[in-house]
N, C-alpha and C positions, 0 to 999 in steps of 0.2 A: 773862286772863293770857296772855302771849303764849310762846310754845310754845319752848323754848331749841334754838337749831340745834345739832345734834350734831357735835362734833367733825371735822374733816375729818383724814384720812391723815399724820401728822406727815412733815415736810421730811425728806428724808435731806440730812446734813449733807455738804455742799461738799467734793468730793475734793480736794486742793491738786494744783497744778499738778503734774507729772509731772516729774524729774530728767532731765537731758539726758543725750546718753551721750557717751563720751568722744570720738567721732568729731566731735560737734556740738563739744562745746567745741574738741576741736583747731582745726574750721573756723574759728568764730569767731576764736581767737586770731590763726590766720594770715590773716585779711583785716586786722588791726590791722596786724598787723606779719607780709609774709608771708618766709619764708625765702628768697627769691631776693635780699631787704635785706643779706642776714648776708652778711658778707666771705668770701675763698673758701678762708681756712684755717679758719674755723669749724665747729663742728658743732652744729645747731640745732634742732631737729624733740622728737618724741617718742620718747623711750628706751625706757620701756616701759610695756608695759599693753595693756591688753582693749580694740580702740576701740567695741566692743559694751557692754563695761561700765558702768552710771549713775555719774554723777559729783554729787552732794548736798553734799559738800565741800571745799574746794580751799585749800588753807596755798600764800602765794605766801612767796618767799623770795631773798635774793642765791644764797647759797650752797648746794649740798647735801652737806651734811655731817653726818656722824653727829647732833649735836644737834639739827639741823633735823630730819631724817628722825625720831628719839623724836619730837618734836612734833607732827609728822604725823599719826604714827599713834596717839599719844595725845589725840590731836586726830579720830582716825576719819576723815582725810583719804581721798578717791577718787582726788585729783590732788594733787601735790608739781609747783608753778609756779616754778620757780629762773631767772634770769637766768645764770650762770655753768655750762656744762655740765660737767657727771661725769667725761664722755669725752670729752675735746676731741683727744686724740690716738688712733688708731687703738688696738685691743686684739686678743688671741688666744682669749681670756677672759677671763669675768667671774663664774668662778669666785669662791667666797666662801672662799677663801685668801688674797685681797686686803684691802685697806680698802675700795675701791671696787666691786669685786665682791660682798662683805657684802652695801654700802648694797642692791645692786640686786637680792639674793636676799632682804634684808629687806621691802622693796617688793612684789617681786611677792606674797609668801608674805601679805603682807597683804591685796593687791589696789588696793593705792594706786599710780598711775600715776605718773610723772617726765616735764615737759615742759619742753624749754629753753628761751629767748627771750634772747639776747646780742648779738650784732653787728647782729641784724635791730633788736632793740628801740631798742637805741643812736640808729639812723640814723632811729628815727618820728618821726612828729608827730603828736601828740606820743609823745615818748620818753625816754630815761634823760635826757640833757641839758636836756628841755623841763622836766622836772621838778625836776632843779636849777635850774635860771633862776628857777622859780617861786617856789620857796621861799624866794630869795633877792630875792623882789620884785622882778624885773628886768622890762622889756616891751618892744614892738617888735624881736622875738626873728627870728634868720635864722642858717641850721646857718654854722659854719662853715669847712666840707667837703661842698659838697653831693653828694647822692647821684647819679653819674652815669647808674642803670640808669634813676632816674625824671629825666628834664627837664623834665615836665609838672609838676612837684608842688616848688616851689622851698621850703616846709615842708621837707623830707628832708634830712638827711645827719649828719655826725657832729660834736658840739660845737652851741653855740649864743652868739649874740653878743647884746647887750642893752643896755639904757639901766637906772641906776634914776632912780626920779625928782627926785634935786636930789646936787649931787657931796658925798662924803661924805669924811674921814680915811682913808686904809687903815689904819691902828689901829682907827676903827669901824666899817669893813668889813669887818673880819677878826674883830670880835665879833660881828656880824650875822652870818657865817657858819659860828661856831662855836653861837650858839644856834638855830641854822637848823638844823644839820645830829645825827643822835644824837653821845650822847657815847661817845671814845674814848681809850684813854692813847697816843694819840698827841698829838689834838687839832688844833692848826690852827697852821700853822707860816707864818710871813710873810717874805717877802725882799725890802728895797724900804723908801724912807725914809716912816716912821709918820704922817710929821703929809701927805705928796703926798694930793691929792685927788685922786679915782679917781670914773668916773661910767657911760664907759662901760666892762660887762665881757664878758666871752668865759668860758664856762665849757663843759667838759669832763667828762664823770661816766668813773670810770673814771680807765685811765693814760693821760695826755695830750702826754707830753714831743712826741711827735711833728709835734705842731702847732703851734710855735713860729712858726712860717712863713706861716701862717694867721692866727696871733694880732694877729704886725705887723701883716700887709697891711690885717687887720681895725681898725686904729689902737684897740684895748682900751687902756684904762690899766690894766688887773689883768687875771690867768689866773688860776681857781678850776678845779682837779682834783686829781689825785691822785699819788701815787706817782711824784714827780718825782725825778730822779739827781741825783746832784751832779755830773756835766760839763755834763750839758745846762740844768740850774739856772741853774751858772754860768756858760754861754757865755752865756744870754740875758740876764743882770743885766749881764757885760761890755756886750754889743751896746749894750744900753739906755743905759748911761753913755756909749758909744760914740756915741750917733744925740745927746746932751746932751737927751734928753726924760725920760730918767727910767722909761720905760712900755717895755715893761709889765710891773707889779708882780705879785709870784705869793702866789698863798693857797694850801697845798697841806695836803690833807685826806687822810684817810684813805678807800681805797677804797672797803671796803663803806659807809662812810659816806655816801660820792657817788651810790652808786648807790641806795642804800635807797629816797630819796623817793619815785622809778617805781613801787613795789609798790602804793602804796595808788590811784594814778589805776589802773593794771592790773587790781586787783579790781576797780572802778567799773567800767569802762568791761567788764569781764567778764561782770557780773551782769545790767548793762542788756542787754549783747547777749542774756542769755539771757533775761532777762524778753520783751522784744519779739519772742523766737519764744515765747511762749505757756508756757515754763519754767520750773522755777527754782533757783538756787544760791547757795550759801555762799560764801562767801570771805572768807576770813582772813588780816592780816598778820599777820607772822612779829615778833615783836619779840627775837627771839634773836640777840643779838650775835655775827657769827660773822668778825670784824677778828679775823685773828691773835696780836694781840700783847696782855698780858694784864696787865701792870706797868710800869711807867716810873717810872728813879729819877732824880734830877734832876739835873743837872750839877752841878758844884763851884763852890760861889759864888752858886747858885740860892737 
C-alpha cells in the first residue's frame, strides 16, 4: 500500500493589490489631461484631501453639488472626480456658513478628496467633446479650436468636427442625439429646416455659442452643444439664410447632458492607469442628474 503524502503547508491566500494614494491618482489624472490644458481663467487641480491618503473608490461626476457629494459618501468614496469646479472664483473662506463651504467641510470630515478636470479635460484627446462625437457616432474627428500650448498633438483643442457615415434629416438627427444623450426637461431643441440633410457635424460639450466662427470655417451643416442665447442663435441662423446654404443647423442640449458622456471613458481610462502600476481602484459613474431645471410645462398650443 502506498504510504499517502502528508499534507504540505496550506497557500496563504493572495493579498489584492494594494489601493493607490491619492498623490498617484492625482499623477495619473494629469498626464491624461494635465492642468497647463485648462484656460487661464479656470481653476483646476485638486481642492482637497490627504495626497497620502488611499484612494479604493472614486464617484466621477459633472457637478459637485450637494446630491453628488450624499452619493459620495454614501458611496464610501476616497475621491469625488467632478468636471465643473466648486471654486472657480477666488474665495476668503470656506467656512461651512456657505453652501459651498458645507460641501467642502462635508468632504474633508469624511476623508473623500475633490478633484477638478474642466477646461484641461475639454481640450483632450480624447475628451468632453471626443466623447460627444462618439456617442453620436460621428468619426474622422479634429478639435475645432485647436490647442495652441500643444502644436505637436493636432488631437487637442476645444469642440470637435466629424463625419457620420451616410447624410441623415436634422429631424433624425436631432432624435439621435436626444436618445444619445440622458434625459432632460429640456431635451433637445432644433433650429434649422427638418427635412435639410446634415452629414457633416461639429460638436461642442459644454456652452459653445462662441464658436460660431469655427463652426463656418469648419463647413458643419449642424452645431451640437449647449446652452446657446438667443442673439447669438439668431445671428447664426440669419448668416446661414444669409451665405443661401442653409448650415449650419444647431441642436442645442442641455449642459450637463453634453458633458456627461466623458465620465464613463474617464473611469476607464483611470482604472487601467492604475491597474498597469501594479493597483487597484473603483470607479464609479454618478448617474445623479444634476441639470438644473426640474419641470417643463409646454407651450400654448403644444
Amino acid at each position: 500500500m502506498d504510504t499517502p503524502t502528508p499534507p504540505g503547508p496550506a497557500e496563504a491566500p493572495a493579498e489584492p493589490p494594494a489601493a493607490p494614494s491619492l498623490a498617484d491618482v492625482v499623477r495619473h489624472l494629469e498626464t491624461v489631461h494635465p492642468p497647463r490644458w485648462a484656460q487661464p481663467w479656470d481653476a483646476v487641480g485638486l481642492v482637497c484631501g490627504d495626497p497620502e491618503q488611499p484612494v479604493r473608490r472614486v464617484l466621477l461626476a459633472v457637478d459637485p453639488v450637494e446630491a453628488v457629494v450624499d452619493e459620495a459618501l454614501e458611496r464610501g468614496a476616497d475621491l469625488l472626480l467632478v468636471h465643473h469646479p466648486l471654486l472657480l472664483r477666488p474665495v476668503s473662506s470656506v467656512a461651512a456658513t456657505t453652501p459651498k463651504g458645507r460641501l467642502v467641510h462635508r468632504l474633508v470630515r469624511a476623508g473623500c478628496a475633490l478633484y477638478v478636470a474642466h477646461t484641461n479635460a475639454d481640450a483632450g484627446g480624447p475628451g468632453v467633446s471626443d466623447a460627444l462625437a462618439r456617442v453620436l457616432d460621428l468619426d474622422h474627428l479634429e478639435p475645432l479650436e485647436p490647442l495652441p500650448q500643444e502644436p505637436d498633438r493636432p488631437d487637442l483643442g476645444i469642440g470637435r468636427v466629424g463625419r457620420l457615415a451616410a447624410p441623415e434629416r436634422l429631424a433624425d438627427f436631432a432624435a439621435r442625439v436626444a436618445e444619445a444623450l440622458p434625459e432632460t426637461e429640456q431635451g433637445v431643441r432644433v433650429a434649422g429646416d427638418p427635412d435639410a440633410l446634415v452629414q457633416r457635424v461639429a460638436v461642442c460639450g459644454g456652452s459653445g455659442d462662441s464658436l460660431f466662427e469655427r463652426v463656418r470655417a469648419s463647413g458643419a451643416d449642424v452645431f451640437v452643444t449647449a446652452d446657446l442665447r438667443h442673439h447669438p442663435a439668431s445671428e447664426a441662423r440669419e448668416r446661414a439664410a444669409f451665405d443661401a446654404g442653409g448650415a449650419p443647423h444647431l441642436v442645442d442640449v442641455s449642459h450637463w447632458a453634453s458633458e456627461w458622456p466623458w465620465l464613463a471613458g474617464a473611469a476607464d481610462r483611470l482604472v487601467a492607469a492604475v491597474a498597469a502600476s501594479g493597483r487597484t481602484v473603483d470607479a464609479h459613474v454618478s448617474t445623479t442628474r444634476t441639470d438644473p431645471w426640474t419641470a417643463r410645462v409646454p407651450s400654448r398650443g403644444e
